[in-house]
N, C-alpha and C positions, 0 to 999 in steps of 0.2 A: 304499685309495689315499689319499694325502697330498691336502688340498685346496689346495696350490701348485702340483701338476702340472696342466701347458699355462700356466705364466702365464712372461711374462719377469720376471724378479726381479735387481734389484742384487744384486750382494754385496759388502759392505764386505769389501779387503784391506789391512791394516795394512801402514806400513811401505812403502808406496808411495806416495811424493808425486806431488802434482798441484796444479797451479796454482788450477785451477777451484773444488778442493773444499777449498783449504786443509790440506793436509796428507796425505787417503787419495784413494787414487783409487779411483774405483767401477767396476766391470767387469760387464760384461752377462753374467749364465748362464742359457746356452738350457735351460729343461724341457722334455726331449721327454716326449710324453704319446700314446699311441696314438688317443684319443678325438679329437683334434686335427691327424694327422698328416697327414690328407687335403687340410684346408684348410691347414695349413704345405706341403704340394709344389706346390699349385695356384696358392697367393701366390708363391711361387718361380718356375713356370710363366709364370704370367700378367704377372708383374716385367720377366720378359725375354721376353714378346713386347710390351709394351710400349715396353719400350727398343729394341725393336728397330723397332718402328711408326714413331715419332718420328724416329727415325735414318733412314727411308725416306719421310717425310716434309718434312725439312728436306732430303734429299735431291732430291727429286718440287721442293721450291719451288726450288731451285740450279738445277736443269734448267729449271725455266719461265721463271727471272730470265735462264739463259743462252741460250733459246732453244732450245734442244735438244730440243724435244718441239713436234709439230704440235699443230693446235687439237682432233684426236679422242683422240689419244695425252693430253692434258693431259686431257680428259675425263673419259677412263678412268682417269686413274692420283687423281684427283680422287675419284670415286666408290667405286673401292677402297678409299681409306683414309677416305674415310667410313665405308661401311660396317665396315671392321676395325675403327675405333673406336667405332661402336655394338654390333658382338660385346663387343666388350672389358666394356663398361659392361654390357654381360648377364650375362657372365660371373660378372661382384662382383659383380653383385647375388643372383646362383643361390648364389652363396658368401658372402655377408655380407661381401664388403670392397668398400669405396670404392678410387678410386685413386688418393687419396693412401695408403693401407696399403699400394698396390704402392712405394710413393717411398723407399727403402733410406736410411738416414741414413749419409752414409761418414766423420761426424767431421769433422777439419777441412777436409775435401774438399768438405765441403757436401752434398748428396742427392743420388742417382744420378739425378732427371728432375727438369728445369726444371720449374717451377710450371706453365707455358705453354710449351710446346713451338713456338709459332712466334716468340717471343724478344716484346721491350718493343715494337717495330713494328709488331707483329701479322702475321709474316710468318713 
């Protein structure tokens, strides 16, 4: 076995400009490596329950800002996403990722999760 399988590796391709790099642009190529594939589906996994936490979360605060949830209902839905996000942080750490390793870089789109999911106000 090659000792670059499981790593991410640039590869320089000629001939395609790019602003960035002045002349090549660099492209990402995935090595899949079976010794690694476990934690690649998990980080995948755990990515999009993430996104999907934060999304039900800024949701949960839209509901409390409009009223829409009593004071046992805010509670609960309170304590829920505490707890889902202390699984979470169990999770990476059973798997050696932080979660910033779940945060997807989409390019000029910027990262798939806010740094802080309740935004600059802390909400």
């Amino acid at each position: 076995m090659s000792p670059d399988h499981g790593r991410h590796d640039l590869v320089e391709r000629p001939g395609e400009p790019d602003g960035a790099t002045g002349g090549h642009a660099l492209t990402q190529r995935l090595s899949t490596d079976p010794d690694t594939v476990e934690r690649d589906l998990i980080k995948l996994v755990l990515t999009i329950v993430e996104l999907l936490r934060q999304l039900m979360e800024r949701t949960a605060v839209h509901r409390v800002d409009q009223g829409d949830l009593d004071e046992e209902e805010e509670e609960r839905v309170g304590m829920t996403l505490m707890i889902l996000e202390e699984r979470m942080e169990e999770l990476c750490g059973r798997y050696g990722l932080t979660m910033d390793d779940l945060n997807l870089d989409l390019g000029p789109l910027g990262s798939l999760l806010p740094r802080d999911p309740r935004g600059p106000d802390g909400r």
